[in-house]
C-alpha positions in Angstrom: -55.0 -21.8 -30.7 -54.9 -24.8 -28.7 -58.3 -27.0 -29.5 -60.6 -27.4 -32.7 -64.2 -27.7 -32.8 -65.1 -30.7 -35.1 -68.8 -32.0 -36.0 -69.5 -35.2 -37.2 -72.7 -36.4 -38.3 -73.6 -40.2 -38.3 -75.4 -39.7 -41.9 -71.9 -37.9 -43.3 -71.4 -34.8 -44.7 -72.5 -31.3 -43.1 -75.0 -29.1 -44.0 -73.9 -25.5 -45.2 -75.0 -23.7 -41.9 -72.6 -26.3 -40.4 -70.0 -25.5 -42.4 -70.6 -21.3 -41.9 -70.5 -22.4 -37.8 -67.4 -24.6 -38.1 -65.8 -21.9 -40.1 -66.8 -18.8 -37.6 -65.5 -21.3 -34.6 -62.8 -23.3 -36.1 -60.1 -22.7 -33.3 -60.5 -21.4 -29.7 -57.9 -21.6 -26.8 -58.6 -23.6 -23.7 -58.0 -22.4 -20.3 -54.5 -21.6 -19.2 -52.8 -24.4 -18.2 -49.2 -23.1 -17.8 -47.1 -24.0 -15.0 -46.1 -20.9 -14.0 -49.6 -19.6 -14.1 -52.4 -19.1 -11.5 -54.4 -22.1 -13.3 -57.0 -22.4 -15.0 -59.6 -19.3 -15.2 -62.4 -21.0 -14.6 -61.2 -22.6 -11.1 -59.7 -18.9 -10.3 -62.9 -17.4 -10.7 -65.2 -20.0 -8.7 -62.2 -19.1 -6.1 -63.5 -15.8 -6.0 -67.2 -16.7 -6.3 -66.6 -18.4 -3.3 -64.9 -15.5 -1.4 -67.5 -13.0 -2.3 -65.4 -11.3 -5.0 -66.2 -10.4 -8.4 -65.8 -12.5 -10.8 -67.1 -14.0 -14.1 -69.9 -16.6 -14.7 -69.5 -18.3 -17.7 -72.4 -20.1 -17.5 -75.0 -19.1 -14.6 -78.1 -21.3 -13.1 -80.2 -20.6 -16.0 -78.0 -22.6 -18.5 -77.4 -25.7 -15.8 -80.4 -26.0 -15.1 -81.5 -26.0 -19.4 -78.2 -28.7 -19.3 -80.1 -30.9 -16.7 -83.2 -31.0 -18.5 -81.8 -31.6 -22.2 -79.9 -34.0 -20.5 -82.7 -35.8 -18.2 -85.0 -35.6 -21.7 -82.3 -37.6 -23.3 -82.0 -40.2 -20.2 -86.0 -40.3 -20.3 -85.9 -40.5 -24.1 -83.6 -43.6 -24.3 -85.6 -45.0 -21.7 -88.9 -44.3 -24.0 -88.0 -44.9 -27.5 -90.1 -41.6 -27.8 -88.9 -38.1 -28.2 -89.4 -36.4 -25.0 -90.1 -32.6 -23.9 -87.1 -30.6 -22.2 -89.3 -28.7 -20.3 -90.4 -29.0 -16.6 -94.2 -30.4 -16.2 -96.3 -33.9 -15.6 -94.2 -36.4 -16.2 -90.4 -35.1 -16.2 -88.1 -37.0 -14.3 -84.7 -36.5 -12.6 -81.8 -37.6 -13.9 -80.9 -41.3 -12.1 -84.2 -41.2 -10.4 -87.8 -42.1 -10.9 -89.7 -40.1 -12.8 -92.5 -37.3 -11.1 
């Protein structure tokens, strides 16, 4: 185990589905980072993305491109004061740009 997954709420306390999560996920190890090793899996295997090998996606386009919207929603949504949509349509803006 090298890293914990912690949740803090700004209210306090957790919920008991947060607890049951924390519980399920409470330690994970992070990439390999050892000297002597190859270095870290994730830069080995967009190494062989980008030489036409196999090799695994741990996220693929679908999920960056739901990252970039839940994150432009928030950018929008600070910007609004309102809650805004995550989804693509009239109105949705780009990150660091002007909104389309």
């Amino acid at each position: 185990d090298s890293g914990r997954l912690q949740l803090s709420r700004r209210a306090g306390g957790l919920d008991p589905d947060d607890e049951a999560a924390l519980a399920s996920a409470a330690s994970f190890a992070f990439e390999n980072y050892d000297q002597a090793g190859t270095g870290p899996e994730s830069l080995c295997s967009f190494v062989d993305a980008c030489l036409g090998r196999e090799h695994y996606v741990g996220a693929g386009a679908e999920v960056g491109l739901a990252v970039v919207r839940a994150i432009d929603a928030m950018y929008r949504s600070a910007r609004s004061g309102r809650l805004e949509a995550c989804a693509p349509g009239e109105g949705a803006g780009i990150v660091g740009g002007e909104a389309g």
